[in-house]
PDB file of N, CA, C and O in Angstrom:
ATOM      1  N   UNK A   1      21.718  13.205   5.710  1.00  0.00           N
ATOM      2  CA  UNK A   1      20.416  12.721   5.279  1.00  0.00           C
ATOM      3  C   UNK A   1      20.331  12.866   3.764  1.00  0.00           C
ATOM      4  O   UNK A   1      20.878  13.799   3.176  1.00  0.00           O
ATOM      5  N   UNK A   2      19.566  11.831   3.096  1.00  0.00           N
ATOM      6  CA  UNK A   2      19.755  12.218   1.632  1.00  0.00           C
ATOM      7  C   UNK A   2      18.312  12.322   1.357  1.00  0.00           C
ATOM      8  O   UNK A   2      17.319  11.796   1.859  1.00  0.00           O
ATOM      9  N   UNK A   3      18.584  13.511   0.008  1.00  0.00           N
ATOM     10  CA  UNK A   3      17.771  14.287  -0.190  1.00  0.00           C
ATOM     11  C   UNK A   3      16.284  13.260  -1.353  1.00  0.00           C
ATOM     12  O   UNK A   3      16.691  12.135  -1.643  1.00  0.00           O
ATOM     13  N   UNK A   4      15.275  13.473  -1.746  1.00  0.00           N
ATOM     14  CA  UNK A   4      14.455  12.812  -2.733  1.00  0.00           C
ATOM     15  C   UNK A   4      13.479  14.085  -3.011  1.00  0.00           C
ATOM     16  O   UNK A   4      13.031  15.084  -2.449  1.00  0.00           O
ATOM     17  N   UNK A   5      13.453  13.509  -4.036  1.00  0.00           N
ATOM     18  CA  UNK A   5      12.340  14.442  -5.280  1.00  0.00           C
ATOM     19  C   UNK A   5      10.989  13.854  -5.439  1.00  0.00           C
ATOM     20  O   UNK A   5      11.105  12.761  -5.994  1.00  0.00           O
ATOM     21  N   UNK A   6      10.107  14.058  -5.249  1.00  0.00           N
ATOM     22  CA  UNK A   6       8.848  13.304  -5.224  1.00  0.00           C
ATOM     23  C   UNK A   6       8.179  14.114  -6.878  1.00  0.00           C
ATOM     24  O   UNK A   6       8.526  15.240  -7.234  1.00  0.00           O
ATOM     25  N   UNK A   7       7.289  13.303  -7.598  1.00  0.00           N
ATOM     26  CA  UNK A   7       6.257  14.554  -8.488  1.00  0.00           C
ATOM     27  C   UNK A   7       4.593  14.077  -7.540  1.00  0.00           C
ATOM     28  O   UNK A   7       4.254  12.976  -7.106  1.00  0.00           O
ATOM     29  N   UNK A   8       4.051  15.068  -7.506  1.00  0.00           N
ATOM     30  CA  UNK A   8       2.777  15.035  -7.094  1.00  0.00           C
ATOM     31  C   UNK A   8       2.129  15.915  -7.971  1.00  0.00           C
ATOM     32  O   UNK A   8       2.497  16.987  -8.452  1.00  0.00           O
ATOM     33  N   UNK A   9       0.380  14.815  -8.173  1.00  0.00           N
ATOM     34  CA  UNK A   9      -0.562  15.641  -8.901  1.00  0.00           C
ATOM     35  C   UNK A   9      -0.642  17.705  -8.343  1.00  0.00           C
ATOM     36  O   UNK A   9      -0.415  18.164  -7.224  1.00  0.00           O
ATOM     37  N   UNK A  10      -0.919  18.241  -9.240  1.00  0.00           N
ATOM     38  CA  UNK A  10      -0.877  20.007  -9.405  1.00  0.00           C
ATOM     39  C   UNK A  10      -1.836  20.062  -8.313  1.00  0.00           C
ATOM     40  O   UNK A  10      -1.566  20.778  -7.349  1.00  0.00           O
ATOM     41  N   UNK A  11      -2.889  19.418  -8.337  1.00  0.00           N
ATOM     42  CA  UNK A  11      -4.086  19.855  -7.109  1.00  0.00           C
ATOM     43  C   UNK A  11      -3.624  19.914  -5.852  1.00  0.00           C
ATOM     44  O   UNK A  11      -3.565  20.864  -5.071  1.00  0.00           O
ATOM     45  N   UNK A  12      -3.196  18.417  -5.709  1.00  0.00           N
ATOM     46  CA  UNK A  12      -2.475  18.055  -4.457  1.00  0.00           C
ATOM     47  C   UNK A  12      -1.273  18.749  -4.191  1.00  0.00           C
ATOM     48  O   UNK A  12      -0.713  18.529  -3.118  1.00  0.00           O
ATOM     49  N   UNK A  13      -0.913  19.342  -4.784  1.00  0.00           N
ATOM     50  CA  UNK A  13       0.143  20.508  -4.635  1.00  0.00           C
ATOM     51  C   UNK A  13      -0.409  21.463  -4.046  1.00  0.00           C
ATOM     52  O   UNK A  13      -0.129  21.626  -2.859  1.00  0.00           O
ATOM     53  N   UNK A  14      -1.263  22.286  -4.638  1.00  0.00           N
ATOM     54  CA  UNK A  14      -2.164  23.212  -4.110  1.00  0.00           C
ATOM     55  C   UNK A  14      -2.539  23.229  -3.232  1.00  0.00           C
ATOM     56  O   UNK A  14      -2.301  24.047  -2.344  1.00  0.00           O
ATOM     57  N   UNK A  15      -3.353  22.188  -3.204  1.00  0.00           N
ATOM     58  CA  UNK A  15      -3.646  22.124  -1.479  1.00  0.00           C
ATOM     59  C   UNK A  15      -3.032  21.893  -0.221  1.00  0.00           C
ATOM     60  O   UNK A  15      -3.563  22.014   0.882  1.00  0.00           O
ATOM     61  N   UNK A  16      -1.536  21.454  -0.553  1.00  0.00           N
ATOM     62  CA  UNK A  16      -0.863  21.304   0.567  1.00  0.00           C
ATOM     63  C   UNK A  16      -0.156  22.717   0.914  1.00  0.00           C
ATOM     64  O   UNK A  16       0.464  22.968   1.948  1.00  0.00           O
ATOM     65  N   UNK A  17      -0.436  23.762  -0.406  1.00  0.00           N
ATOM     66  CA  UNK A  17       0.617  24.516  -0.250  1.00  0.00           C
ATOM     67  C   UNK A  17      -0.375  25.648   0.947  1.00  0.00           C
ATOM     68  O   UNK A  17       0.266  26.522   1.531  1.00  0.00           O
ATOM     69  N   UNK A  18      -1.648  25.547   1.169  1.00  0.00           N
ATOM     70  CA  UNK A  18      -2.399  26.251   1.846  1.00  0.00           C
ATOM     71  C   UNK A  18      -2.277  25.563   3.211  1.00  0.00           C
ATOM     72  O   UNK A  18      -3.030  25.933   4.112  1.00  0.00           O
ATOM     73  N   UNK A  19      -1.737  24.974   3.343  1.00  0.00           N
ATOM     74  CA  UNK A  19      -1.315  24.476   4.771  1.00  0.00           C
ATOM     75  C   UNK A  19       0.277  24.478   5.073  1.00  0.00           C
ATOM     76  O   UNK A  19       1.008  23.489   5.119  1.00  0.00           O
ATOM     77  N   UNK A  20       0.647  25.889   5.275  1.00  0.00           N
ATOM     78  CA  UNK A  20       2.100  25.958   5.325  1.00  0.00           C
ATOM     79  C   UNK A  20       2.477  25.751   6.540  1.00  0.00           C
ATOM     80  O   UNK A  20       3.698  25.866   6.643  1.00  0.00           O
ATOM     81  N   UNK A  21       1.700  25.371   7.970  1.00  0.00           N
ATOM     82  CA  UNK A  21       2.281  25.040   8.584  1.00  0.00           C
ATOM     83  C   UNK A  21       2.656  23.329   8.792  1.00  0.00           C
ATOM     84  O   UNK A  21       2.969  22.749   9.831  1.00  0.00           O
ATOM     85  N   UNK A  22       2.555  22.983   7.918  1.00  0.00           N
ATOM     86  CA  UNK A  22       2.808  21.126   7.870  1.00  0.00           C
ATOM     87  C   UNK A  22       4.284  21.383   7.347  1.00  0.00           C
ATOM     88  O   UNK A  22       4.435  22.437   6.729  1.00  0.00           O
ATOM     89  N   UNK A  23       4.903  20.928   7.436  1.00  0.00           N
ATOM     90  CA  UNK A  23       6.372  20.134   7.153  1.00  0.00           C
ATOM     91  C   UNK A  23       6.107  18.883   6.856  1.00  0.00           C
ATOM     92  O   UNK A  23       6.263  17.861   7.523  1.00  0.00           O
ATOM     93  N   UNK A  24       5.470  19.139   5.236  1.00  0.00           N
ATOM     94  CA  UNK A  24       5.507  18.109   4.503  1.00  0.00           C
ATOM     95  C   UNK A  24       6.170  16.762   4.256  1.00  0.00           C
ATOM     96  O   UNK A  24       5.693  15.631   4.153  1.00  0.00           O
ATOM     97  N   UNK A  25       7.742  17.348   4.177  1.00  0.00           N
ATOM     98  CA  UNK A  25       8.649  16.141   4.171  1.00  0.00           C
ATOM     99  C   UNK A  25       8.250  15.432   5.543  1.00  0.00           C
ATOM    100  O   UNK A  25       8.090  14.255   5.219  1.00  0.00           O
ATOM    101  N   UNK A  26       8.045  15.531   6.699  1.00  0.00           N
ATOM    102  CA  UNK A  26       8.118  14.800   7.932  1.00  0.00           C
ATOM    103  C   UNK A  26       7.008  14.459   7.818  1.00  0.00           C
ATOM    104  O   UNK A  26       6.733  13.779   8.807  1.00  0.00           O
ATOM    105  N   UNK A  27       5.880  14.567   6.923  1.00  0.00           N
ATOM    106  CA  UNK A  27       4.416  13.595   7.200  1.00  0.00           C
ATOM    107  C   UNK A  27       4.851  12.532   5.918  1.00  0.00           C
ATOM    108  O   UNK A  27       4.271  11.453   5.802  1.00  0.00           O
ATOM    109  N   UNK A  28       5.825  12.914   5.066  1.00  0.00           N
ATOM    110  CA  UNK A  28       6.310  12.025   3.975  1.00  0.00           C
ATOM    111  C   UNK A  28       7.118  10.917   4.644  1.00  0.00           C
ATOM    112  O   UNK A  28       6.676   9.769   4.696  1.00  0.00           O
ATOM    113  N   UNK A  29       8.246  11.242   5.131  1.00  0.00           N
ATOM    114  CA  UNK A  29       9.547  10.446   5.817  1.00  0.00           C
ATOM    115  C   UNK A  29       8.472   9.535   6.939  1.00  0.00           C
ATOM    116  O   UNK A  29       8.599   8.311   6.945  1.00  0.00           O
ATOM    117  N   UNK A  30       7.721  10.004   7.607  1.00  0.00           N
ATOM    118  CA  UNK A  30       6.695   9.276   8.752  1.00  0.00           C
ATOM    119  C   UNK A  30       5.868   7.804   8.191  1.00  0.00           C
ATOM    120  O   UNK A  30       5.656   6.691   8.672  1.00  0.00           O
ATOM    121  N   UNK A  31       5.474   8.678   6.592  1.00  0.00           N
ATOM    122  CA  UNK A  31       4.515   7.639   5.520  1.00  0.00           C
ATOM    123  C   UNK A  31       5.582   6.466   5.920  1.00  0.00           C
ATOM    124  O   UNK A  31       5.525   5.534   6.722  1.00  0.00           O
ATOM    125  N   UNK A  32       6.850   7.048   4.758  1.00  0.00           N
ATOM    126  CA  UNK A  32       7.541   5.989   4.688  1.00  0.00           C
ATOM    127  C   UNK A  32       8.106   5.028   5.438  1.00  0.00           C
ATOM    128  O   UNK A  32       8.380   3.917   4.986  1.00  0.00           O
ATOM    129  N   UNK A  33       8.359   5.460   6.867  1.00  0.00           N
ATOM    130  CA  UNK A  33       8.759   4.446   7.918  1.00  0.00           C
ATOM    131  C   UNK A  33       7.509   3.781   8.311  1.00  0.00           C
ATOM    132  O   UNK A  33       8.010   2.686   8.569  1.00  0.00           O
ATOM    133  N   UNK A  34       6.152   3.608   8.569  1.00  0.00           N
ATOM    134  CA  UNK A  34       4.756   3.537   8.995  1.00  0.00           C
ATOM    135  C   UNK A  34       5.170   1.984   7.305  1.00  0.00           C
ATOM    136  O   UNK A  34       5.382   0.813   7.622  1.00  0.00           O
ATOM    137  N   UNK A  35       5.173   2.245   6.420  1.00  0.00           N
ATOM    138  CA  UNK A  35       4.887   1.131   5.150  1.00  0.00           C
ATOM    139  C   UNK A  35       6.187   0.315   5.159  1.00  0.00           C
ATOM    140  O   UNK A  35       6.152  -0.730   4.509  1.00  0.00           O
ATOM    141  N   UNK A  36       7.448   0.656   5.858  1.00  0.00           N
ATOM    142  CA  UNK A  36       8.197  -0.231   5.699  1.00  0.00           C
ATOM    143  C   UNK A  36       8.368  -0.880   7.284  1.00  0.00           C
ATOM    144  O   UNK A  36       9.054  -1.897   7.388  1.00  0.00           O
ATOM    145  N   UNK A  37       8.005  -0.539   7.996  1.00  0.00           N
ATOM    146  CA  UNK A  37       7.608  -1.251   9.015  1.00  0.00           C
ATOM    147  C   UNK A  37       6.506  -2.472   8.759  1.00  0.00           C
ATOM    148  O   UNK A  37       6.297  -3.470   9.448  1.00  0.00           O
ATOM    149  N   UNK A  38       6.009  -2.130   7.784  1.00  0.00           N
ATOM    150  CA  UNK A  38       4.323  -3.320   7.477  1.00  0.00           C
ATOM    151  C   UNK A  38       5.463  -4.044   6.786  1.00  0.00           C
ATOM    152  O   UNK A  38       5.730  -5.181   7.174  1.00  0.00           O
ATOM    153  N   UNK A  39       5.927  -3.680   6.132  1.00  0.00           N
ATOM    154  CA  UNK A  39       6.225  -4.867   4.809  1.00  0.00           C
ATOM    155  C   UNK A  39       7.705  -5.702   6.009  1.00  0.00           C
ATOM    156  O   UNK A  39       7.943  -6.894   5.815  1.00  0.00           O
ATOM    157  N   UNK A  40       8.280  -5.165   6.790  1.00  0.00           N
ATOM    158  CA  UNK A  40       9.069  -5.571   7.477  1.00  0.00           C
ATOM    159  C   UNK A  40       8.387  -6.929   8.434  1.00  0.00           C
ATOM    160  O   UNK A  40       8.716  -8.103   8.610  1.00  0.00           O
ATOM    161  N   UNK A  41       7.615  -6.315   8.768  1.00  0.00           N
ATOM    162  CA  UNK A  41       6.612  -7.293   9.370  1.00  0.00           C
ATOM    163  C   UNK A  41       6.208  -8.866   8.607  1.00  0.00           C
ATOM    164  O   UNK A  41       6.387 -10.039   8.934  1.00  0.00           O
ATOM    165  N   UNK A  42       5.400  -7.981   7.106  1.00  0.00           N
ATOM    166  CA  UNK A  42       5.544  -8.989   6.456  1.00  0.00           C
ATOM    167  C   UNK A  42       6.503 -10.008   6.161  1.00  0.00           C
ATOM    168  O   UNK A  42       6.439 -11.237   6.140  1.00  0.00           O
ATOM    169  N   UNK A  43       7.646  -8.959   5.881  1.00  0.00           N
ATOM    170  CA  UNK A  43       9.058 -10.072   5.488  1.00  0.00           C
ATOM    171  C   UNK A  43       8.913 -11.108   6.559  1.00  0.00           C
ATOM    172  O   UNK A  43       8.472 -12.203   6.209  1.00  0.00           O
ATOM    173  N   UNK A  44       9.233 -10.907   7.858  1.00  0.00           N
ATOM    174  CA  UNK A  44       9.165 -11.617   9.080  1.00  0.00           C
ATOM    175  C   UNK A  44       8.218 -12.698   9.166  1.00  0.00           C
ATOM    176  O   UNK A  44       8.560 -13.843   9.460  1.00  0.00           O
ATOM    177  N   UNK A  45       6.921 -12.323   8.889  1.00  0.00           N
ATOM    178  CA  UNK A  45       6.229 -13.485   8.656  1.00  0.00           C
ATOM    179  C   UNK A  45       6.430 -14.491   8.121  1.00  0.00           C
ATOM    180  O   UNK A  45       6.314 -15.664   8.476  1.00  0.00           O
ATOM    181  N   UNK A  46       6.910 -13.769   6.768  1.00  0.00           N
ATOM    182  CA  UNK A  46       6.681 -14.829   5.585  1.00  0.00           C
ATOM    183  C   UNK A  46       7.853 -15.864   5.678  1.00  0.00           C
ATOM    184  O   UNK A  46       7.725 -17.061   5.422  1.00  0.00           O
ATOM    185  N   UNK A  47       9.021 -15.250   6.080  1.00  0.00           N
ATOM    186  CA  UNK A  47      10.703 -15.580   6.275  1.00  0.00           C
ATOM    187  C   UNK A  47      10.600 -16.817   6.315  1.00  0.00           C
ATOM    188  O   UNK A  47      11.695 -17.192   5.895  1.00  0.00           O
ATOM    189  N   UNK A  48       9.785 -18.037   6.629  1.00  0.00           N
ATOM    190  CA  UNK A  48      10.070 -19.425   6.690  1.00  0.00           C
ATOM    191  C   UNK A  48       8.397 -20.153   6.204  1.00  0.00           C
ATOM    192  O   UNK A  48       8.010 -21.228   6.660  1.00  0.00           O
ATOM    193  N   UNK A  49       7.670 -19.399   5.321  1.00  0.00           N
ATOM    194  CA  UNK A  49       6.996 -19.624   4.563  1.00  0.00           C
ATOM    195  C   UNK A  49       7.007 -20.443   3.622  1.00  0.00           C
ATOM    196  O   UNK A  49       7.336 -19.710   2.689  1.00  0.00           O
ATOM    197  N   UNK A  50       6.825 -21.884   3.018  1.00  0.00           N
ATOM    198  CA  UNK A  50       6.844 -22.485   1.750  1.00  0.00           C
ATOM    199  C   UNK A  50       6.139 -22.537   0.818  1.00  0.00           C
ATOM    200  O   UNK A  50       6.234 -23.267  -0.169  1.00  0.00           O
ATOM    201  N   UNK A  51       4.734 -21.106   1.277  1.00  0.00           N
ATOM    202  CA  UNK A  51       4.193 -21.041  -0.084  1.00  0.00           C
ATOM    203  C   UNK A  51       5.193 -20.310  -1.278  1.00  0.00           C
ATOM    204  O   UNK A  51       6.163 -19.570  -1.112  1.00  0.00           O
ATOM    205  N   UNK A  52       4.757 -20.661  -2.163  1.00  0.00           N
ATOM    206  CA  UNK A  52       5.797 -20.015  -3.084  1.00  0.00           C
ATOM    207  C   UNK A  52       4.846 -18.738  -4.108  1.00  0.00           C
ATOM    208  O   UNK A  52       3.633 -18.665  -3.915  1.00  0.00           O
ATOM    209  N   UNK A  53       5.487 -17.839  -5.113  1.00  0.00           N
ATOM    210  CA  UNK A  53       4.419 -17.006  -5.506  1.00  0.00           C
ATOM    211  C   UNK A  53       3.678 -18.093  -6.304  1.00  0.00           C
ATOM    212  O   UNK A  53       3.743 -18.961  -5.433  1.00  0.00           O
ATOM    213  N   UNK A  54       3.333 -18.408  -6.837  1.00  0.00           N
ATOM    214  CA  UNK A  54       2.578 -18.995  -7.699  1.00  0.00           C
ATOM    215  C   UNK A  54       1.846 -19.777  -7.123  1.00  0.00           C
ATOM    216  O   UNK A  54       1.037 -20.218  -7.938  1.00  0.00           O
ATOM    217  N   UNK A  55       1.675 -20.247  -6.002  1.00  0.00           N
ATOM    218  CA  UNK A  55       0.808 -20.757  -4.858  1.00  0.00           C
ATOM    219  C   UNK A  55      -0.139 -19.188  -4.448  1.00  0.00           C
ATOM    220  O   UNK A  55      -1.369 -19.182  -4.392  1.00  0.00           O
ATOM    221  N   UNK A  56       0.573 -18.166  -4.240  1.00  0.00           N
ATOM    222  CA  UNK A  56      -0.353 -16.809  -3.398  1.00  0.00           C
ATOM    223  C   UNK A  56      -1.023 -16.401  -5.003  1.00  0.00           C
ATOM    224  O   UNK A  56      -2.075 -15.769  -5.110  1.00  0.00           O
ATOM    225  N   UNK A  57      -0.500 -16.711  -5.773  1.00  0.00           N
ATOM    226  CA  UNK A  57      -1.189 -15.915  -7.159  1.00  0.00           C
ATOM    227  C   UNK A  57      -2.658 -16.878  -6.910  1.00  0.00           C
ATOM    228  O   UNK A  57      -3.779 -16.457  -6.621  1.00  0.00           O
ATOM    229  N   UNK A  58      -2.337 -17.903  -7.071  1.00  0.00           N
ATOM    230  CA  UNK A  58      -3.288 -18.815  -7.191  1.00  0.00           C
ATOM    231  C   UNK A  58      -4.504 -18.905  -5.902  1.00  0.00           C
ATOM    232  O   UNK A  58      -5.695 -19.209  -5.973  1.00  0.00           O
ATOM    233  N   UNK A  59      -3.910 -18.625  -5.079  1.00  0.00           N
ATOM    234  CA  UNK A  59      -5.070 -18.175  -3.831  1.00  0.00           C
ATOM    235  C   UNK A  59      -5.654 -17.186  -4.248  1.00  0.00           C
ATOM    236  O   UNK A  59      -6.883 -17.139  -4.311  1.00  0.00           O
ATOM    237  N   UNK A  60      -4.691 -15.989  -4.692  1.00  0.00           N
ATOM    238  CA  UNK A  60      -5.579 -14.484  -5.496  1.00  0.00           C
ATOM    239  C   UNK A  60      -7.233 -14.526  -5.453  1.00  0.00           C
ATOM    240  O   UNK A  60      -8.326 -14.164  -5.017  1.00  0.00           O
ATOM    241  N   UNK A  61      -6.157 -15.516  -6.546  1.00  0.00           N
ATOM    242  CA  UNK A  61      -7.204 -15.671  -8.370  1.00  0.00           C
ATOM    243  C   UNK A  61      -8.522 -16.655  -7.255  1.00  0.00           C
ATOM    244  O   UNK A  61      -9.712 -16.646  -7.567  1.00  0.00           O
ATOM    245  N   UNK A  62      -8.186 -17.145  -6.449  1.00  0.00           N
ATOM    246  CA  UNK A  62      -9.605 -18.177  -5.798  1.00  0.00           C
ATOM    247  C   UNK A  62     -10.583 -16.969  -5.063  1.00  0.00           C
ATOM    248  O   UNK A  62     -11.804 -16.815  -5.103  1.00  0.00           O
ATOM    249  N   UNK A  63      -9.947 -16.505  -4.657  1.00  0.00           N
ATOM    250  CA  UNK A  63     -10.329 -15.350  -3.294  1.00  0.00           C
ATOM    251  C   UNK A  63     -11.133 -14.658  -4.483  1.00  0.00           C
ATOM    252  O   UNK A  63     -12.343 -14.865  -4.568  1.00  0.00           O
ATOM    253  N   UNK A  64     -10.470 -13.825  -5.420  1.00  0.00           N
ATOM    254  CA  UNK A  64     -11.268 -13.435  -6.309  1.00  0.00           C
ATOM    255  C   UNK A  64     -12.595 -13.581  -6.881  1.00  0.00           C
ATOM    256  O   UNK A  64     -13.583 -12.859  -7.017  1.00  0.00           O
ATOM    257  N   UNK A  65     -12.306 -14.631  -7.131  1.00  0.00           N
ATOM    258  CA  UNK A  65     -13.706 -15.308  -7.667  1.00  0.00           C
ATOM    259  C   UNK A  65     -15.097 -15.981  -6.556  1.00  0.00           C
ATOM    260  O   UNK A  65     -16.311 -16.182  -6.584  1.00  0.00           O
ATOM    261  N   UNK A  66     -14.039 -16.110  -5.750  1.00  0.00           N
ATOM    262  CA  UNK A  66     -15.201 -16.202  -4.650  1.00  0.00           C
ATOM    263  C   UNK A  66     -16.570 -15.361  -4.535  1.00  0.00           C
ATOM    264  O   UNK A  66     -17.779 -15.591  -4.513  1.00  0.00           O
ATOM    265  N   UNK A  67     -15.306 -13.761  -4.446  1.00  0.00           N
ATOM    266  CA  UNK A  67     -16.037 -12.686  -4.086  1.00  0.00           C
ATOM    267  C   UNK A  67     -16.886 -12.260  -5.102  1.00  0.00           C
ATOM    268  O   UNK A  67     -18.024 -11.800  -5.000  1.00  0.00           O
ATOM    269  N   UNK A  68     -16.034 -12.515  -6.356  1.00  0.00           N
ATOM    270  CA  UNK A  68     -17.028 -12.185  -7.303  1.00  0.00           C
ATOM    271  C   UNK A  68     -18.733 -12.651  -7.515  1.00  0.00           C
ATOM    272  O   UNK A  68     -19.756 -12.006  -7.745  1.00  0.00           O
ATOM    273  N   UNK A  69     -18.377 -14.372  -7.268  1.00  0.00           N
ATOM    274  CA  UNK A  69     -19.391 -15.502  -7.093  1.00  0.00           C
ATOM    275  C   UNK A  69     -20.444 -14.896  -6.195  1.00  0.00           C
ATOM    276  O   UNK A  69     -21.629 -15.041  -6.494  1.00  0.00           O
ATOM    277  N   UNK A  70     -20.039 -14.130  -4.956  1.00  0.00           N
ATOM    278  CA  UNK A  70     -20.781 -13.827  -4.296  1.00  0.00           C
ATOM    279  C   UNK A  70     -21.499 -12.811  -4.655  1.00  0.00           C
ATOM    280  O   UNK A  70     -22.706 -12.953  -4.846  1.00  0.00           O
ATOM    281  N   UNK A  71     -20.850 -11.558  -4.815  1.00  0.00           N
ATOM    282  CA  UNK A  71     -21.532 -10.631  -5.602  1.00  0.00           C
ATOM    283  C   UNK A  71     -22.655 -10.674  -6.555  1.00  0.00           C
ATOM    284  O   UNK A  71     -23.720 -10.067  -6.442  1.00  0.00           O
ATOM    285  N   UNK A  72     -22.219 -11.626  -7.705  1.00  0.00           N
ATOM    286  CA  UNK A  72     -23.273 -11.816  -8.632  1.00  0.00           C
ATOM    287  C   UNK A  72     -24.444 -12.281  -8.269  1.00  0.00           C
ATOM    288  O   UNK A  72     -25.427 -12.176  -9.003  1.00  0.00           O
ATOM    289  N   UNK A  73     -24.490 -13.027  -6.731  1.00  0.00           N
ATOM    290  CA  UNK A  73     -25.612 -13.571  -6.183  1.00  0.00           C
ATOM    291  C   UNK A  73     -26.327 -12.909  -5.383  1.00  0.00           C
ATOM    292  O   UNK A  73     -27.487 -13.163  -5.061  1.00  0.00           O
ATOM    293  N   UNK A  74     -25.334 -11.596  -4.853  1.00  0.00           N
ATOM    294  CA  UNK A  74     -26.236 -10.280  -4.054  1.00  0.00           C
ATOM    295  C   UNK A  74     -27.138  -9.649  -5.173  1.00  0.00           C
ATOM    296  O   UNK A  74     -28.312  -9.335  -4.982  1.00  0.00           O
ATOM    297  N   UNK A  75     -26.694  -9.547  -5.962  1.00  0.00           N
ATOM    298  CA  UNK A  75     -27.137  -8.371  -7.009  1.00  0.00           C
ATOM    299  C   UNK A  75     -28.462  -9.205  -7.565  1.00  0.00           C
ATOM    300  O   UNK A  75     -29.354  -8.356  -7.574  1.00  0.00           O
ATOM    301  N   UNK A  76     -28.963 -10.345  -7.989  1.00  0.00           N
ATOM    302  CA  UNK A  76     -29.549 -11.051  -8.029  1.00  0.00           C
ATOM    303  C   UNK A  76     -30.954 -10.795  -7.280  1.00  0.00           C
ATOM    304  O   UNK A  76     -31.817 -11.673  -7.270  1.00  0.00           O
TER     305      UNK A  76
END
């Protein structure tokens, strides 16, 4: 198994260190299989997709402004 070095904020240090019965690395290694399973997924989806990025940027940027559009009209 190979080994990794993580840095984490000092707090969040602290506080994990008051919970010594967690085996940190295995709620870490768990994270990491749990997010590459999503993006695996994703890949799969997307795998015969012809949007291209600059098509999803451009949805972003619409979606964005939508919400924004909307907002400014709640607040109103």
């Amino acid at each position: 198994m190979t080994n990794m070095t993580l840095a984490i904020p000092q707090d969040l240090h602290h506080r994990m260190t008051r919970h010594t019965e967690i085996r940190w690395s295995d709620i870490a290694r768990q994270s990491f299989e749990r997010k590459l399973m999503e993006l695996d997924l994703l890949d799969q989806a997307l795998k015969h997709s012809k949007l291209t990025e600059k098509d999803a940027e451009r949805i972003g940027h619409e979606i964005k402004r939508a919400i924004r559009k909307r907002l400014d009209h709640t607040d109103s």
